[in-house]
C-alpha positions as CSV (number, residue, x, y, z in Angstrom):
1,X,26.2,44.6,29.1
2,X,23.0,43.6,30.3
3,X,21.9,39.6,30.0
4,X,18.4,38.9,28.7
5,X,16.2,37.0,30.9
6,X,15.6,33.1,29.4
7,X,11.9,32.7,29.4
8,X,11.4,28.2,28.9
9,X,9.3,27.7,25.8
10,X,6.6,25.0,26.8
11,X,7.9,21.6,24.9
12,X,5.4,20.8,21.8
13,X,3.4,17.1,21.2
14,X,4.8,15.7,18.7
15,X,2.4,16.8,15.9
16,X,1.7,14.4,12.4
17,X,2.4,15.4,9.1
18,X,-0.6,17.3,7.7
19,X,-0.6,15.1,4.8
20,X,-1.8,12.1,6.3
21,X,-5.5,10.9,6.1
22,X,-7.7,11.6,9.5
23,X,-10.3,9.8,10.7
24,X,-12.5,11.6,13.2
25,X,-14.0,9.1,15.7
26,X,-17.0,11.3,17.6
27,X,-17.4,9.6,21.1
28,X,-21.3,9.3,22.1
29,X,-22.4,12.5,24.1
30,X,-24.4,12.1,27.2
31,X,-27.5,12.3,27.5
32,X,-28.3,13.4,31.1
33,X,-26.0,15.6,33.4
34,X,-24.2,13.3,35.8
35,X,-24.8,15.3,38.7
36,X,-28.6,16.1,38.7
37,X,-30.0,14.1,36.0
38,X,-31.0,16.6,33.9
39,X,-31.2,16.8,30.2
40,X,-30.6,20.4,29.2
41,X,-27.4,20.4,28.0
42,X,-25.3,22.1,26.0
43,X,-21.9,22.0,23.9
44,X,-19.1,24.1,25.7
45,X,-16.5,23.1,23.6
46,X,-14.2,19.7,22.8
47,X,-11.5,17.9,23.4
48,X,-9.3,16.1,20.7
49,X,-6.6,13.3,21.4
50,X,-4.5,12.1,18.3
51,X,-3.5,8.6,17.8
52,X,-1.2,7.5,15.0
53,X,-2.2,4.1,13.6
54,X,-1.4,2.2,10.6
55,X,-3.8,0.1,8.9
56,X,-1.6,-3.0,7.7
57,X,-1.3,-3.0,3.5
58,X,-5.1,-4.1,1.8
59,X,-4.9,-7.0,-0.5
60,X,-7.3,-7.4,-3.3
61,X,-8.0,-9.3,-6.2
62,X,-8.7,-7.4,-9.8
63,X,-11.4,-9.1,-12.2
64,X,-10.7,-8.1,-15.6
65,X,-13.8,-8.9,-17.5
66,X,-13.7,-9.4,-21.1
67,X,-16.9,-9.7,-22.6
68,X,-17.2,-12.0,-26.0
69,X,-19.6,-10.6,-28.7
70,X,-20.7,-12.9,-31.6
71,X,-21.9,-11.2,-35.0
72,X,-25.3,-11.7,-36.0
73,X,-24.3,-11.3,-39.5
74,X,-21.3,-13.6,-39.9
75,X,-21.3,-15.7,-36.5
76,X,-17.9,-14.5,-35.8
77,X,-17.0,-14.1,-32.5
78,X,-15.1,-10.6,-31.1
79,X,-12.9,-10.4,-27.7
80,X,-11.2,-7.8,-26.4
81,X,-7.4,-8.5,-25.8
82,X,-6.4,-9.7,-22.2
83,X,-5.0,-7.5,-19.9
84,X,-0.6,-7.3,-20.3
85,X,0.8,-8.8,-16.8
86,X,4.6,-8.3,-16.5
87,X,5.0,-12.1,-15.9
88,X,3.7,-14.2,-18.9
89,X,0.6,-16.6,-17.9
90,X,1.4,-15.3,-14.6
91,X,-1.6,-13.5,-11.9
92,X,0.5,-11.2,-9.8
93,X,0.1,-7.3,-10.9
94,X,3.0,-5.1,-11.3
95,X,2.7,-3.5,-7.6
96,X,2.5,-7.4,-6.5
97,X,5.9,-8.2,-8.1
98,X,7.6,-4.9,-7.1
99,X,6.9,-5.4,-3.2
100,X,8.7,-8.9,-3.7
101,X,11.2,-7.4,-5.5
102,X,11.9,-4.8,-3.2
103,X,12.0,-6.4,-0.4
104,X,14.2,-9.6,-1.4
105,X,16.9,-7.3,-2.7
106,X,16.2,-3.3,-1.0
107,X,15.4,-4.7,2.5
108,X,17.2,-8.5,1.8
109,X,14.5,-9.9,3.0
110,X,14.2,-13.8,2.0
111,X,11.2,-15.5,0.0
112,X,10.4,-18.0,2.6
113,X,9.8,-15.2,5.1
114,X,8.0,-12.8,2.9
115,X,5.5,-15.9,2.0
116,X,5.2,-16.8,5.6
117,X,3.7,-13.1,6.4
118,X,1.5,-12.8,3.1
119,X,0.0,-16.1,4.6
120,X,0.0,-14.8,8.1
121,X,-2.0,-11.9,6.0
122,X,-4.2,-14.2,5.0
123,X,-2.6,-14.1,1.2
124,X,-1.0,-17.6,0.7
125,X,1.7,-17.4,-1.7
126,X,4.0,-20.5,-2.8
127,X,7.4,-19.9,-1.9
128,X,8.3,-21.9,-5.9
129,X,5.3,-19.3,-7.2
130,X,7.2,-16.2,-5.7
131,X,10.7,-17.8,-7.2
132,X,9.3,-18.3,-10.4
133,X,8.3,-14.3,-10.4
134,X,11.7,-13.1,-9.5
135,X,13.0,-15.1,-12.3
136,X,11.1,-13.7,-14.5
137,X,11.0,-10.0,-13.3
138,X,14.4,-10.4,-13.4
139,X,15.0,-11.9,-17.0
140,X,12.5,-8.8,-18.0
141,X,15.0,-6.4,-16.2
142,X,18.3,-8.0,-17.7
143,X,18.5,-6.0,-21.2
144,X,18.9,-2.8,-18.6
145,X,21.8,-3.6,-16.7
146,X,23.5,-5.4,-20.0
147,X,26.2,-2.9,-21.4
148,X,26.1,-2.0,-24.8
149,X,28.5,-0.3,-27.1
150,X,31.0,-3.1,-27.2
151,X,31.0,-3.8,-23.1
152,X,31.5,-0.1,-21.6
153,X,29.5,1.9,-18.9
154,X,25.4,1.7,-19.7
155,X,25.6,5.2,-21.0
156,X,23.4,4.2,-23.9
């Protein structure tokens, strides 16, 4: 028996997933060889270094605007209906209140501390407001974890 020769495969960068988005940051070319000073120039080829960043979450504020029309005809006035919000007379949208929720009970992460980095964010939320909305979220959710059939397993 003859043993094959090991040949060292050259170690890869670590590469990103393709799916993320890429931002191609051209740096300024010069404009005059360093060397002589001249300006003829020309492209040989370039040179690409990857940088993984994260761009911390964006926080914005949706204005629904309902316009009010009055009739010429009878003088009655016509509204579209306001926009449904998971928490009754509340203001947080439904991505809002699943980040709470997720992180006070997937990542057990306490109110106090999630308000003091949404104001750290620049997003000052009450720590009583963000209470309030897990109440509520979770007085929505209730009816699915209740059994039915007389008390056994959720199967309905």
């Amino acid at each position: 028996m003859h043993a094959r020769g090991y040949t060292r495969k050259r170690g890869e960068r670590q590469t990103f997933p393709e799916h993320l988005p890429r931002e191609r940051v051209v740096i300024e070319q010069p404009t005059a060889c360093e060397c002589c000073g001249g300006n003829r120039l020309r492209k040989l080829g370039e040179d690409v270094t990857r940088t993984l960043e994260v761009v911390p979450r964006q926080w914005k504020v949706i204005e629904t605007v309902r316009e009010k029309f009055s009739c010429r005809d009878c003088e009655k006035i016509s509204q579209a209906p306001a926009p449904f919000h998971a928490v009754a007379r509340g203001w947080a949208g439904p991505s809002l209140l699943a980040m709470i929720m997720f992180e006070k009970f997937g990542q057990h992460q306490p109110l106090n501390r999630q308000a003091e980095r949404y104001a750290l964010e620049g997003v000052p939320i009450a720590l009583s407001t963000m209470a309030d909305a897990v109440g509520s979220v979770s007085a929505s959710l209730d009816p699915l974890l209740r059994p039915c059939h007389g008390g056994r397993a959720p199967a309905c």
